[in-house]
KOLPAVO-457068 format. One record per residue (C-alpha): residue in three letters; z, y, x. Coordinates in steps of 0.1 Angstrom, whole numbers, plus 5000, padded with zeros to 4 digits. Layout:
BEGIN
ALAZYX;...
END
This chain:
BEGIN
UNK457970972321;UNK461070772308;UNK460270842274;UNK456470722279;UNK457570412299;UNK460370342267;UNK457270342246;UNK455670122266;UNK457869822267;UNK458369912234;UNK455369832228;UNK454669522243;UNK458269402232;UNK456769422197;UNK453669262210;UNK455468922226;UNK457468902195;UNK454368952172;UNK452868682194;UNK455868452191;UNK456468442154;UNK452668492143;UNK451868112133;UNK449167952160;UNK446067812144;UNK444767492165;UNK440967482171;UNK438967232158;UNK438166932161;UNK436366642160;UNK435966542118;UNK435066182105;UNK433266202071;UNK432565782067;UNK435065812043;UNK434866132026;UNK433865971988;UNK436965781993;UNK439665911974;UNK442466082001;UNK445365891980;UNK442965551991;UNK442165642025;UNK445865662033;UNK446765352013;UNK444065152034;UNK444865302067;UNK448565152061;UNK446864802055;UNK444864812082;UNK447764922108;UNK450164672090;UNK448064352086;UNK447764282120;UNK451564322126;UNK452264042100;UNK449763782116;UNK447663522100;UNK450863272091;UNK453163312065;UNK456063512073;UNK459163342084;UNK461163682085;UNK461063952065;UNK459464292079;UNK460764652074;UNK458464972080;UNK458565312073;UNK455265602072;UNK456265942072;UNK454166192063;UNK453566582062;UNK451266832048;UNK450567202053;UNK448567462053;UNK446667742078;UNK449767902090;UNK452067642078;UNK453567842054;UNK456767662042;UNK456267752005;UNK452667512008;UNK454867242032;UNK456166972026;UNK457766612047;UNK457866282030;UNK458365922040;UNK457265592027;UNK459265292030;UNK458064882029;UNK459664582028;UNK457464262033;UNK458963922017;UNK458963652041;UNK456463372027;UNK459063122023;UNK462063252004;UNK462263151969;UNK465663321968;UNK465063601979;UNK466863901961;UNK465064171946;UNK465264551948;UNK466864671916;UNK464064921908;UNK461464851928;UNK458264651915;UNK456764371937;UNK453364421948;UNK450364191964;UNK448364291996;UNK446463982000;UNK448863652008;UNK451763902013;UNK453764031985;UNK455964341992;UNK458464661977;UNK457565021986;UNK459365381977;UNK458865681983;UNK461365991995;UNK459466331988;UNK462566581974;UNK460766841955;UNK461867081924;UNK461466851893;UNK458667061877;UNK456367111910;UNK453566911894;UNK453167151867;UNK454767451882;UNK453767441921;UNK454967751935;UNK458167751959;UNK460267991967;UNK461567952000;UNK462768312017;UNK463268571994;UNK465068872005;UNK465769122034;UNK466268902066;UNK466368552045;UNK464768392073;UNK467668492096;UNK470368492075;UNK470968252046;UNK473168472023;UNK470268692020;UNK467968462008;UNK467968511966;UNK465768141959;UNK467467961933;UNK468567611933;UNK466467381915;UNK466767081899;UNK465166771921;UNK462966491918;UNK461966231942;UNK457866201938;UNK456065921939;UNK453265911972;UNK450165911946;UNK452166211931;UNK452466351966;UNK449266311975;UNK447666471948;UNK450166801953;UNK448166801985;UNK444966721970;UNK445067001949;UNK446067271975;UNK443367161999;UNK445867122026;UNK445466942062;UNK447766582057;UNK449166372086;UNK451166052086;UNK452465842114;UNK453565502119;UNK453865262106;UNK457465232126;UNK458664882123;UNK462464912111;UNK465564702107;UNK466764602075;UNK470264792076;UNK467465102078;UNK464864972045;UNK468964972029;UNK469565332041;UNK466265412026;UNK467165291995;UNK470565421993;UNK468765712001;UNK466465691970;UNK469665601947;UNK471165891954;UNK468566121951;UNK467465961915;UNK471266041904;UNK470466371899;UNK473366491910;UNK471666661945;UNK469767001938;UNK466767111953;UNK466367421979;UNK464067452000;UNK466267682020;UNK469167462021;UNK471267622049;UNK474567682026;UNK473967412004;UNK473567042021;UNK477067042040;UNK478566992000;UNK475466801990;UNK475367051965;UNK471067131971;UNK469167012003;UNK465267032012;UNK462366752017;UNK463266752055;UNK467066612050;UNK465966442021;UNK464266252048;UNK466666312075;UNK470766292073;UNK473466362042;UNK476466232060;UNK475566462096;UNK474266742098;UNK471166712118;UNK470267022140;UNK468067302124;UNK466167322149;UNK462767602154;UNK463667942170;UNK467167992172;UNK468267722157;UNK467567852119;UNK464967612110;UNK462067822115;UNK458867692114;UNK460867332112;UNK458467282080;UNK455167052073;UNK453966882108;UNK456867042126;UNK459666912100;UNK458166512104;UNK458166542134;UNK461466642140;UNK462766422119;UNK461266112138;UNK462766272173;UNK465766252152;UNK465265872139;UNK464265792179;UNK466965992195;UNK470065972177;UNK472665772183;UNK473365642148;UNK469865552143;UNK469365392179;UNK468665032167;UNK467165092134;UNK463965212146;UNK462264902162;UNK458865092174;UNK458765382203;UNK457465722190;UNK455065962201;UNK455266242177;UNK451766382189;UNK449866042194;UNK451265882165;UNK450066212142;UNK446766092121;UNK445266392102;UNK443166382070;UNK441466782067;UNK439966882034;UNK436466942034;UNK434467142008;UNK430866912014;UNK430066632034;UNK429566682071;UNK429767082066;UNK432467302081;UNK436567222075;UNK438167532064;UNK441267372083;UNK441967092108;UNK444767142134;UNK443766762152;UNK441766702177;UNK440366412154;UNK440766402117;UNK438866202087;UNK437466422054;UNK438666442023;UNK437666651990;UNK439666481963;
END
């Protein structure tokens, strides 16, 4: 009887842990089409306009305005190697500063009578345009244990958010973006030291960067995003940074921009990671079934 009652919780042992690692798939929901001709790289563009005009109101700007978008994409699973967290930043010139000083770098751009500087931070392996496969685990117990992971470092690029978008485009993968947060300015200049020093090349990438980002030597898209200087908190099971990839990554990250003390300040907006999310879901034709959508409500893309 012991040995048949061993096997037992044996069994369902293996059962709750199956259940707790296997990857939950949200039902779902609700899909918009009225845009789904509209290219996805467009559709997120606009939706930034139309969430930032009325912020900036009708006058000219006395002041300049800071924001930030972040961004994630993944797919059915969230598997990390198709995952991936990026941010967008925006400064908005105020309307009466003919002095004002430039970003070194950055082109100035129109949205009707406001003219404006964006960039983008989305840390991926230099070649993943061409060459879009990422090793992230490999190895017995790489998950767990960071020396056993055999990925190689790879040299990093920061991608532009057309680039991005079209790295989701092309793997048909669900893409959410929050915000825009309304920042400070000492944060737009941590984005942009940010962005200097990833453009140095010096910073590798890995996507598993566990032994690697205390030196600076290779870090991932999540503290690309998140902190060089401190170590932000793994986070996921155990603390190892499982699952702490696509949705899950952004969204840690923006506990971390909300919650933090070094950041308190910066970040002039409150955040809801899970009202804030806005989903886009791949659809294969207009008004049929999504293959994928983890939102309750999400708008259609195919290209």
């Amino acid at each position: 009887m012991k040995a048949v009652a061993g096997n037992f919780t044996n069994v369902h042992f293996r059962i709750f842990l199956l259940l707790l690692w296997y990857p939950l798939v949200a039902q779902a929901g609700d899909v918009d089409f009225s845009n789904y001709d509209v290219p996805l790289y467009t559709q997120i563009v606009d939706r930034i306009e139309a969430k930032t005009a009325p912020r900036l109101g009708d006058s000219p700007l006395t002041r300049e305005r800071y924001f930030i978008i972040p961004f994630a994409y993944q797919d059915r699973g969230n598997h990390p190697e198709f995952s991936h967290s990026f941010i967008a930043v925006i400064r908005v010139f105020a309307g009466n500063n003919k002095q004002r000083k430039l970003t070194s770098g950055l082109p100035t751009r129109k949205y009707k009578n406001w003219e404006f500087e964006a960039f983008n931070i989305s840390w991926l392996p230099r070649d993943f345009l061409t060459n879009p496969h990422l090793c992230v685990f490999d190895g017995p117990g790489s998950r767990l244990f960071p020396k056993n992971n055999e990925c190689p470092i790879s040299p990093g690029r920061n991608f532009t958010l057309a680039e991005t978008i079209k790295l989701a485009v092309d793997a048909k993968n669900a893409v959410a973006m929050w915000g825009p947060y309304e920042i400070r300015k000492e944060g737009f200049d941590l984005g942009v030291a940010r962005k200097r020093l990833l453009d140095k090349g010096k910073i590798k990438y890995r996507a598993d960067d566990r032994l690697y980002r205390k030196d600076k030597v290779a870090i991932s898209c999540f503290h690309a995003m998140a902190g060089l200087d401190e170590l932000y908190p793994n986070g996921g099971l155990f603390g190892t940074g499982f699952m702490m990839w696509g949705f899950n990554g952004t969204a840690r990250v923006l506990i971390e921009y909300s919650e933090k003390a070094s950041n308190k300040g910066l970040l002039l907006d409150p955040v809801d990671v899970k009202k804030d999310r806005f989903v886009f879901v791949y659809a294969p034709t207009a008004g049929g079934p999504v293959p994928y959508n983890p939102a309750k409500s999400a708008a259609a893309y195919h290209r």
